[in-house]
C-alpha positions in Angstrom: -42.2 -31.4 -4.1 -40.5 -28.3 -5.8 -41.8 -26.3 -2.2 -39.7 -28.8 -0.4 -37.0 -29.2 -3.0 -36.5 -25.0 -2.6 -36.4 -25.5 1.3 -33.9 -27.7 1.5 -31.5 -25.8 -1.2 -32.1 -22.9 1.3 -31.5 -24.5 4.5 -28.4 -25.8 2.7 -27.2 -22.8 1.3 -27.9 -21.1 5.4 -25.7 -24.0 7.0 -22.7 -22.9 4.0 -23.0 -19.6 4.8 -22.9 -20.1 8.4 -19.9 -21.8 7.9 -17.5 -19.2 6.9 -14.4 -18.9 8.9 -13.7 -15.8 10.5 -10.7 -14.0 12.4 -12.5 -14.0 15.4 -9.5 -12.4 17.9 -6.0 -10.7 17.7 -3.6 -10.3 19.8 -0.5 -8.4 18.5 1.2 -7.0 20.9 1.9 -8.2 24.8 4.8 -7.7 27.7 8.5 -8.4 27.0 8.9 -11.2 24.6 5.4 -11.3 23.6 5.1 -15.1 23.2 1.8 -15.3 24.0 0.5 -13.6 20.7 -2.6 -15.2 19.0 -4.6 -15.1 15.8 -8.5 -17.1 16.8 -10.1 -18.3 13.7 -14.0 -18.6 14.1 -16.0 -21.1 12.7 -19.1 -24.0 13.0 -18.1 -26.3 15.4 -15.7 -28.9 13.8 -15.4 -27.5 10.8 -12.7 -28.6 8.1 -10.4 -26.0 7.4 -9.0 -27.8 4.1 -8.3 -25.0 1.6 -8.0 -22.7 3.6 -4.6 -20.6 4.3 -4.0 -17.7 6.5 -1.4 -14.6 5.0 0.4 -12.7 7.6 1.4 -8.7 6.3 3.7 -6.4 7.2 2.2 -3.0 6.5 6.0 -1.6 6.1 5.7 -2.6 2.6 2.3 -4.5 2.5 4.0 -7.7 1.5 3.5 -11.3 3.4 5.9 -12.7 5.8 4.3 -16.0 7.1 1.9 -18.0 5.6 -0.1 -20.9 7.0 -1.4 -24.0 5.7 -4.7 -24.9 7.1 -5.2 -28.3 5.4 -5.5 -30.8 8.0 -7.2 -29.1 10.8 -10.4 -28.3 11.7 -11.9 -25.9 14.4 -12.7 -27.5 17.8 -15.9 -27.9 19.2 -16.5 -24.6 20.1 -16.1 -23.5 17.0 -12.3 -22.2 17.0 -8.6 -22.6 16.2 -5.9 -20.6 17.5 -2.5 -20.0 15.7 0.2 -18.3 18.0 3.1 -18.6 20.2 4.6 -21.6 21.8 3.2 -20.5 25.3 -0.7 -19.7 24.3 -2.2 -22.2 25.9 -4.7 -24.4 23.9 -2.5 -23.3 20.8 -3.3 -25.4 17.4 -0.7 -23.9 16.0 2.4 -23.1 16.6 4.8 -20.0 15.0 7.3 -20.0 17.3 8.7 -18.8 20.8 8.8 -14.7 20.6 7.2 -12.1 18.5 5.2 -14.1 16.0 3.0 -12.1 15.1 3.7 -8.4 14.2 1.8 -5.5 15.9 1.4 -2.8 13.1 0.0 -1.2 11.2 -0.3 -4.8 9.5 -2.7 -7.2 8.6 -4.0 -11.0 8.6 -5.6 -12.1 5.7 -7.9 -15.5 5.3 -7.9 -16.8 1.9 -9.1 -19.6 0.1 -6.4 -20.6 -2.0 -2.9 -22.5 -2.1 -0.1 -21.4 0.6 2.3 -21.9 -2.8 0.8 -18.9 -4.4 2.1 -16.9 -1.1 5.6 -17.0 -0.9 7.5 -14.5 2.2 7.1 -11.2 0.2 3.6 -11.5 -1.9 1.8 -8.2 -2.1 -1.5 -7.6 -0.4 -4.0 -9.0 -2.6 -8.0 -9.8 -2.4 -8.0 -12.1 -4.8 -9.8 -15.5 -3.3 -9.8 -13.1 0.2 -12.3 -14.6 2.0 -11.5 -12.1 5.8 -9.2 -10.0 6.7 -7.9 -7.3 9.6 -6.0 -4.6 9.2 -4.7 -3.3 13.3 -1.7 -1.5 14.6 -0.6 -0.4 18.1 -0.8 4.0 17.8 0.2 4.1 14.0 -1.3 5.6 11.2 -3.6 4.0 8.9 -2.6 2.2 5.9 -4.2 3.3 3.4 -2.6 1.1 0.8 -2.7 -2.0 2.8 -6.3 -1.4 3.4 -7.5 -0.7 0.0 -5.4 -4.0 -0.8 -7.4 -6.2 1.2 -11.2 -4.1 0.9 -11.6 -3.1 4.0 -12.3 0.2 5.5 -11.2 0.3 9.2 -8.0 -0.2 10.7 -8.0 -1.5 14.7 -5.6 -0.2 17.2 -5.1 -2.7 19.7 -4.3 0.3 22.2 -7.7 1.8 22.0 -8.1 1.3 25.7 -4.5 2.2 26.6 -3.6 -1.3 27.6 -2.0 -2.8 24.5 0.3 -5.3 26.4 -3.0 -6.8 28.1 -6.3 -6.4 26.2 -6.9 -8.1 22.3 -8.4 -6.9 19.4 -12.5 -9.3 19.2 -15.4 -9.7 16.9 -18.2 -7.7 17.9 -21.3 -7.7 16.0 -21.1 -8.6 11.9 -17.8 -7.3 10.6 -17.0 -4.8 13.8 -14.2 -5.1 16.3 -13.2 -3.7 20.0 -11.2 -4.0 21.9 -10.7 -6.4 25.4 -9.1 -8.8 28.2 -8.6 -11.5 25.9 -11.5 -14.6 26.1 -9.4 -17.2 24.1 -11.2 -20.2 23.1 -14.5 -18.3 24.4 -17.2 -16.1 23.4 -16.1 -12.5 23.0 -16.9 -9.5 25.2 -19.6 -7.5 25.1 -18.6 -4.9 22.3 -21.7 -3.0 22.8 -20.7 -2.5 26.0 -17.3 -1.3 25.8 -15.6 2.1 25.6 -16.6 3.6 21.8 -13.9 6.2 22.0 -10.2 5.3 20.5 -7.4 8.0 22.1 -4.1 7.9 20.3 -0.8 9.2 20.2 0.1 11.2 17.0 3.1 13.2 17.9 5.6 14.1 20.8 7.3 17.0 19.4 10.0 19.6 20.9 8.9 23.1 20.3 12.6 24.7 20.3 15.7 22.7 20.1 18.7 24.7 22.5 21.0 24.1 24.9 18.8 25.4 27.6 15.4 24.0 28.9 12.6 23.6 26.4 9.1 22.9 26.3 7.2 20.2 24.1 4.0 19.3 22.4 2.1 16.1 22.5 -0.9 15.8 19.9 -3.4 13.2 20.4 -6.3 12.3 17.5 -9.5 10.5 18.6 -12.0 8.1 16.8 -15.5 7.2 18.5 -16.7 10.3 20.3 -19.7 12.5 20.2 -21.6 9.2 22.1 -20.6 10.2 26.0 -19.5 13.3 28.3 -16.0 13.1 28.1 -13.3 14.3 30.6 -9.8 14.9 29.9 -6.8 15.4 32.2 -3.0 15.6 32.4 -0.7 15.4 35.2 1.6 18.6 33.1 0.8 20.6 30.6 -1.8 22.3 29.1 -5.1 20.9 27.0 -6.7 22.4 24.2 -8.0 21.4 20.7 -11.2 19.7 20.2 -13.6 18.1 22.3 -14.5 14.4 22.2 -18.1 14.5 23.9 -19.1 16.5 20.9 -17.4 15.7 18.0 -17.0 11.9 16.7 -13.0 13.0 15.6 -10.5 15.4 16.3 -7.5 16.3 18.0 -6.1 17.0 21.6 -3.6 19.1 22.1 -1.2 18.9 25.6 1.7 21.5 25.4 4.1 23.7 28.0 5.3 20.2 28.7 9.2 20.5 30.4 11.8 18.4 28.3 12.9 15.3 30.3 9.5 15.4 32.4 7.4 12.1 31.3 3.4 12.6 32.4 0.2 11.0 32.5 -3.2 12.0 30.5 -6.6 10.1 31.2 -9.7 10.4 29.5 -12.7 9.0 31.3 -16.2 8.7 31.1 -19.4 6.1 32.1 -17.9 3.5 29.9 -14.1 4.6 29.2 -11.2 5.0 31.5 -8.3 5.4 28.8 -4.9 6.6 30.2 -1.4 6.6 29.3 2.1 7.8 30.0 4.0 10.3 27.4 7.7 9.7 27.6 9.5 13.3 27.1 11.8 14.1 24.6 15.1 15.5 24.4 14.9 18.5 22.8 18.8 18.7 22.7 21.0 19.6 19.3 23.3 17.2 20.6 26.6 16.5 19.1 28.0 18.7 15.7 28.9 16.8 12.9 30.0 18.3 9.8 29.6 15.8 6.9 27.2 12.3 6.6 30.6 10.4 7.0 31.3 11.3 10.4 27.4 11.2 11.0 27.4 7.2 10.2 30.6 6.9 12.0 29.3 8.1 14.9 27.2 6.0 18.1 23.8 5.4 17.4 21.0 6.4 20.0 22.4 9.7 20.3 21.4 12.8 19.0 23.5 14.6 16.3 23.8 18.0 13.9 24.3 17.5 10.8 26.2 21.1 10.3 27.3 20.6 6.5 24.6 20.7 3.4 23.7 17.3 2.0 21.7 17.6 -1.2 18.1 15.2 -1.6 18.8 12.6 -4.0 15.5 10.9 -3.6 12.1 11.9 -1.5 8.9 9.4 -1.2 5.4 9.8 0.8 6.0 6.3 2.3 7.5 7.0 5.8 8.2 10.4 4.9 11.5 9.2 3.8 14.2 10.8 2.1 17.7 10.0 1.0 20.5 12.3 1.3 24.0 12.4 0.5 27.0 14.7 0.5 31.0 14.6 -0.7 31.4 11.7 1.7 28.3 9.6 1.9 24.8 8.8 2.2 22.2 8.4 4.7 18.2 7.5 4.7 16.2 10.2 6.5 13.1 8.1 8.1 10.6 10.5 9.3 7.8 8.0 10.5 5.8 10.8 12.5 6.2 13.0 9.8 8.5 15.9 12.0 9.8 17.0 8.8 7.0 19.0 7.2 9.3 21.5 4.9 9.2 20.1 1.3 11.8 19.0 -0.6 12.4 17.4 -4.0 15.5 15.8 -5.6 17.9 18.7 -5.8 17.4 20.6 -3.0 20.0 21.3 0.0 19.3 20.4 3.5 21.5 22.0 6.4 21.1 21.9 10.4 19.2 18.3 10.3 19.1 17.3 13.8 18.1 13.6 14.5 18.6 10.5 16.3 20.8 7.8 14.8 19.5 4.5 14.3 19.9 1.2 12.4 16.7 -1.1 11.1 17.2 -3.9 9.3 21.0 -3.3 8.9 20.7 0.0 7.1 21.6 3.2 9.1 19.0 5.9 9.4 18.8 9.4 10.8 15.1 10.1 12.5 14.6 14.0 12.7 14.1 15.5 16.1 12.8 18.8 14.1 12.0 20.6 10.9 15.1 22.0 9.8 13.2 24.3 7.5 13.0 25.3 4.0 16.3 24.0 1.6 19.3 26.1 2.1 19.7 25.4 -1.7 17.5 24.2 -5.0 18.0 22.8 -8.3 21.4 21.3 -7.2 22.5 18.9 -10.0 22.4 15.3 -8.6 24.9 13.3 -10.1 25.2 9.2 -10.0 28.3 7.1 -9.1 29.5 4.8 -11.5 30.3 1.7 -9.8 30.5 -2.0 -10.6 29.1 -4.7 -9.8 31.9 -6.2 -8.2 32.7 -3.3 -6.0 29.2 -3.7 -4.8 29.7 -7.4 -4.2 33.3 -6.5 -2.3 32.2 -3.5 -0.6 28.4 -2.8 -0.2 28.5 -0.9 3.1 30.5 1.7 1.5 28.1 2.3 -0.9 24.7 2.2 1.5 22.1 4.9 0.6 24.5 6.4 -2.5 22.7 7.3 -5.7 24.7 4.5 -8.3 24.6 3.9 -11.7 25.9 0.4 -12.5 28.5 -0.4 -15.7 29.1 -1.9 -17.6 25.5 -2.7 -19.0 23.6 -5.3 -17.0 21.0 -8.0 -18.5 18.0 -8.1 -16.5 16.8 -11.5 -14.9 12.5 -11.4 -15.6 10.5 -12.3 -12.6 7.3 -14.7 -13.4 5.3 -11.3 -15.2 7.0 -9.3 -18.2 6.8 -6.1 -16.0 8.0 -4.6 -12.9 6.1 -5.3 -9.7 6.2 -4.0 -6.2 8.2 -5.9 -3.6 10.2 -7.9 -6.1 13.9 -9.1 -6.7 15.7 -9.0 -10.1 18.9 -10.1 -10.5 21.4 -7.9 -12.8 24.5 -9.7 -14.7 27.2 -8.4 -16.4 30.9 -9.7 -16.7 31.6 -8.7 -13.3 29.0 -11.0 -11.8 25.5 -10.3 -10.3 23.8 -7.8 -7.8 20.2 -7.8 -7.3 17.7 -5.1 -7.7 14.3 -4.8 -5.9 11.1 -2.3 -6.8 11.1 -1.1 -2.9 9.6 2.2 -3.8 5.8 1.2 -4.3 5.3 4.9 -6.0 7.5 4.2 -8.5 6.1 5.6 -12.1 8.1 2.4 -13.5 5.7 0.2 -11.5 4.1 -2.1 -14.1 6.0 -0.9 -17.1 8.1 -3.9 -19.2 10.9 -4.9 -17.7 13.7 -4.2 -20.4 14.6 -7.4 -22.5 18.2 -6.3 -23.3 21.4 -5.3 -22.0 20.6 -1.7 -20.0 22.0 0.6 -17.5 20.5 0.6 -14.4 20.9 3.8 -11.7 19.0 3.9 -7.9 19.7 4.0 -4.5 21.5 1.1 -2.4 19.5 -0.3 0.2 20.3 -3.2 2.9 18.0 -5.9 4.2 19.6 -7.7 6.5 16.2 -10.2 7.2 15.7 -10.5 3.5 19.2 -11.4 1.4 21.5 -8.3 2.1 21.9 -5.5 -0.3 19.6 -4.3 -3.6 19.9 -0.9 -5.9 16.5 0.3 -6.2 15.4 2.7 -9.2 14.0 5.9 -8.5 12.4 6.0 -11.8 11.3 4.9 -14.8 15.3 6.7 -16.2 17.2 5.0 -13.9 15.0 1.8 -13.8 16.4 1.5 -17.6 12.8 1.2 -18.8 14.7 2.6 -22.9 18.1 2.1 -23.2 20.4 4.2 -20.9 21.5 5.5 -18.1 19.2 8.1 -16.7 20.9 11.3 -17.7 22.1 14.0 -15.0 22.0 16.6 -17.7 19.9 16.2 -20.4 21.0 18.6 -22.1 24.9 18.8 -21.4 25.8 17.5 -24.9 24.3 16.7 -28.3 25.3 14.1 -30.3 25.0 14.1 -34.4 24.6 12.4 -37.0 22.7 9.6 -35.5 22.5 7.0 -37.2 26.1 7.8 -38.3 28.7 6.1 -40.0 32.9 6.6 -39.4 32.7 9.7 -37.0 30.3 11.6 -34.8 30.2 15.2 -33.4 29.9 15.2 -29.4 28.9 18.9 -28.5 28.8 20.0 -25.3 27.6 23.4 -23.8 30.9 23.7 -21.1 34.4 24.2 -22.2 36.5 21.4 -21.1 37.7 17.9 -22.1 34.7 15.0 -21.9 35.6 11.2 -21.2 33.7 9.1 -23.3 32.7 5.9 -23.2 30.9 3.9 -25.5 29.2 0.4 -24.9 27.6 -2.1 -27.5 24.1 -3.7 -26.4 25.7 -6.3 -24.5 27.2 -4.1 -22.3 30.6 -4.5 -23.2 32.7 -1.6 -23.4 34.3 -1.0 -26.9 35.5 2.6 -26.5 37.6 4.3 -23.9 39.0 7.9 -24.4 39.3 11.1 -23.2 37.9 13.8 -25.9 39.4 17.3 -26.2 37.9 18.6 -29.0 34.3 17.1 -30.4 34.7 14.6 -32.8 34.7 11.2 -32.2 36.1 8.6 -34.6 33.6 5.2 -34.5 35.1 3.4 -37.7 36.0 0.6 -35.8 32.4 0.1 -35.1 30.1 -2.4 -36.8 26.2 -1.7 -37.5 24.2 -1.9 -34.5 23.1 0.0 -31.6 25.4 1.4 -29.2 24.9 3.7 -25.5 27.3 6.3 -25.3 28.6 7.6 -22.4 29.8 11.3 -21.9 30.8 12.2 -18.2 32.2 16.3 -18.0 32.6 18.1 -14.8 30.2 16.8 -12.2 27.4 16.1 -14.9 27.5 12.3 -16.5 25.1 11.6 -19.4 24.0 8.8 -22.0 22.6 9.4 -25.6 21.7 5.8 -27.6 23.5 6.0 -31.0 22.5 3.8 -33.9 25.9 2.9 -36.3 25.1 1.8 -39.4 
């Protein structure tokens, strides 16, 4: 009896396992309005999928943006169910007429778990994770997203060159390749498809002039070292490593003429990968002098930037840097990394040439070329005081600007006592409420308390037209208010003593020159106003408590706390 009793826990335990749901197929990316995207979940045959929900990402900042319920249906008798567009025939269900499903790098997620706990914007998680996928269309891993969600391979959908016709399918165990989609049918053959995975990693201009130049195209490969590989181009000429020996490198095609497009192939017994390289323009374009005309100017076209604009703020994600001069702001997004000089918060930039763009309502510049090493360093950055209800009046004039926000703001908690990635908090004072969001995933304030009184708050404004409009986002943990204060410009412009004092304080600074001063209580009211010629300030009107003062001299603007007693 216990022999039989064992057997049946086991054969028990086999049909539960068996019984797993799976992503079985993806297809991301098709022709025009891509309306026949699907997701195929994989399954036994009539299975329940109560409990289950699927999690859409966007690897942009590795947060959800559609979620579905799965109580209430159950795979068919063949074992699937197909979430997709309107026009996927067989569909279970439905997301919607056009681009449903985003094509990367990005991710689906299966979990078992409530859709309530995955609101539009939750961060990649593999808590309760029971599959996931992590694919894109020619874009570079994400790291991030994939360490998120445990897995260590990310798909490209145009493995095969044919993105807008072939899916990504289960293979064998946890393996993918990639095919003509079999929807609502077994998948192809996957050991019996092409192994290698040819992709485009940079189309670059190797001079930018008025005359006729030449570029570079840089391909990387995954999946070699398995066939004789041969590798052609209609222009050009190919070097760098060789696929039929190595398992990954990097092609090189260059001598390519601007404004001439061409074809590369790479074949073999099981692969016939090709695609077309649109050229570049490897044109300066149009001179502009300052980043005022710059965002004035038509987008699509190529520009100059002839005037210095100094770095207010640099991140790894995107390559992306924020830069501003006398009359404005702009965000430099560098998603195939063309800019490969360094630069850090401070330094000068002239002779950026890029394309103007918009995405998601905020204007960008994307660079055409390195414009080299900083034409300047260890610039002081200054913020720009603004308030709240200029930002609500008037955001666009402030898009991209390094800000500080006064009077003091009180700081709306989210559902955790910290600061977390991808996350809104609104800011109050008496001039009403703007919202602040962690969009910069490096931040060192990331997971530090969230400050419980009245604060300053300094970042960069940012616009998200799909997502509630504008935000200030922190740079760091000084302008994200993490102690009291504003982050200072100039640490050591003034000194302030005694502190605590009582009646009067001394407000030394290192420049000649008068100083405004302003001082706030905790509250972020603002109690005094003056302009100081000499260095003593009278506080008698003060009562005990702890105050933020305010000293702004020249170009440099900085905050000391000071406790009255």
């Amino acid at each position: 009896m216990k022999k039989i009793t064992f057997l049946l826990a086991l054969f028990c335990a086999s049909i539960t396992f068996g019984q797993v749901v799976k992503i079985n197929e993806v297809d991301a990316d098709q022709t025009s309005t891509d309306n026949m995207e699907f997701l195929e979940l994989s399954a036994a045959a009539n299975f329940s999928l109560d409990g289950y929900i699927v999690v859409f990402y966007n690897g942009s900042s590795d947060n959800s943006y559609t979620t579905v319920d799965l109580n209430g249906f159950s795979t068919d008798s063949n074992g699937f169910l197909i979430i997709g567009g309107d026009a996927v025939t067989g569909v279970d269900i439905m997301l919607g007429a056009e681009n449903v499903i985003q094509n990367g790098a990005d991710a689906i997620a299966i979990y078992e778990d409530d859709a309530a706990n995955f609101p539009d914007g939750t961060p990649a998680t593999s808590t309760n994770l029971v599959d996931a996928i992590v694919y894109d269309t020619n874009d570079d891993d994400d790291v991030d997203l994939m360490a998120a969600l445990g897995v260590t391979v990310q798909y490209n959908e145009d493995a095969n060159g044919n993105k807008d016709i072939e899916s990504i399918q289960r293979g064998s165990g946890d393996t993918f390749c990639v095919g003509a989609p079999t929807l609502d049918a077994a998948n192809i053959d996957c050991g019996n498809v092409c192994a290698l995975n040819v992709f485009v990693v940079d189309v670059e201009c190797d001079a930018i002039t008025s005359g006729t130049d030449t570029y570079t195209t840089t391909l990387n490969f995954e999946g070699g070292g398995s066939e004789t590989y041969t590798i052609t181009a209609t222009e050009g000429t190919i070097s760098g490593d060789d696929p039929s020996t190595q398992s990954t490198g990097e092609i090189i095609i260059s001598g390519v003429n601007e404004g001439v497009d061409f074809d590369y192939s790479v074949t073999s017994t099981l692969c016939n990968l090709s695609n077309t390289i649109n050229a570049p323009a490897c044109d300066p374009g149009s001179d502009v002098a300052d980043i005022a005309t710059l965002r004035g100017s038509v987008e699509g076209e190529v520009y100059t930037l002839t005037g210095e604009a100094l770095v207010t703020y640099a991140q790894d994600f995107r390559n992306q840097k924020f830069i501003e001069d006398a009359t404005g702001a702009i965000l430099i997004d560098d998603t195939s990394g063309t800019i490969t000089s360094t630069y850090v918060i401070g330094d000068g930039v002239t002779g950026l040439i890029g394309t103007l763009s918009s995405f998601n309502g905020m204007m960008q510049f994307v660079p055409v070329s390195d414009p080299g090493a900083p034409s300047s360093t260890g610039n002081t950055v200054s913020s720009q005081e603004v308030s709240i209800s200029d930002l609500v009046a008037n955001p666009e004039n402030y898009e991209s600007e390094y800000v500080n926000i006064a009077p003091a703001v009180t700081i709306t908690p989210g559902p955790n006592p910290f600061w977390e990635v991808g996350a809104v908090y609104p800011l109050t004072n008496g001039d009403g409420v703007f919202n602040f969001r962690t969009s910069f995933f490096d931040a060192n304030y990331i997971g530090q308390d969230t400050p419980t009184t009245a604060v300053f708050i300094a970042g960069i404004i940012t616009e998200r037209t799909d997502d509630g409009g504008y935000y200030i986002t922190a740079r760091d943990a000084n302008d994200a208010a993490t102690t009291l204060g504003l982050n200072d410009n100039n640490a050591a412009s003034f000194n302030l003593f005694p502190n605590p004092a009582q009646n009067e304080i001394n407000i030394v600074s290192q420049e000649a020159g008068e100083k405004v001063v302003t001082v706030y209580d905790i509250l972020g009211k603002q109690v005094i106003n003056t302009t100081l010629q000499g260095q003593i300030l009278d506080i008698a009107q003060l009562t005990s408590g702890i105050y933020i003062v305010k000293v702004a001299q020249g170009n440099a603007i900085a905050t000391k706390r000071l406790v009255v007693k």
